[in-house]
C-alpha positions, 0 to 999 in steps of 0.5 A: 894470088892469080886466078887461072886466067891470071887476073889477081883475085888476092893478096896479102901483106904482113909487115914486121914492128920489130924481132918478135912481132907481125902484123897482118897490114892488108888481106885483099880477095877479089869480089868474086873469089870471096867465100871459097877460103881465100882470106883464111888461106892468105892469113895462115900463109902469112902468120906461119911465114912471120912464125918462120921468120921469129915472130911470136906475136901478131896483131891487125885492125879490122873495121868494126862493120866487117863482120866477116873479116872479124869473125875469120880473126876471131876463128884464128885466135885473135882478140880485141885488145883495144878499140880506136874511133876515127873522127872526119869533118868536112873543109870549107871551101874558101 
């Protein structure tokens, strides 16, 4: 999605797991053309265009700590089915 002057303000991929599944991979919406519906806009668009193309179900990960993500998710029916942790360590340099 561009804005008027053409700069890039957001963007969406969902990607297909198989015939019948989507999944939202990456919802993207510039700094400052947040909170003007924008990410709703993107994940109905693509949701219907996944429907359109057979898929009956959907999935996404979202960060724990992104709250507003979380709550557009929940606000289009989506539901925590499982919870994942990820682990970092630092490498010692040689």
């Amino acid at each position: 999605v561009c804005s008027s002057d053409r700069a890039i303000v957001g963007a969406n991929w969902v990607r297909r797991h198989d015939a019948h599944e989507a999944e939202i991979y990456v919802i993207a919406v510039a700094p400052a053309a947040r909170g003007i519906g924008l990410g709703r806009a993107l994940a109905v668009i693509g949701l219907e265009t996944a429907r359109l193309d057979g898929a009956a179900t959907a999935s996404l990960y979202c960060a724990a700590d992104n709250d507003p993500a979380r709550r557009l998710y929940a606000s289009l029916g989506f539901r925590v089915t499982r919870t994942d942790r990820a682990y970092e360590a630092e490498i010692p340099s040689r």
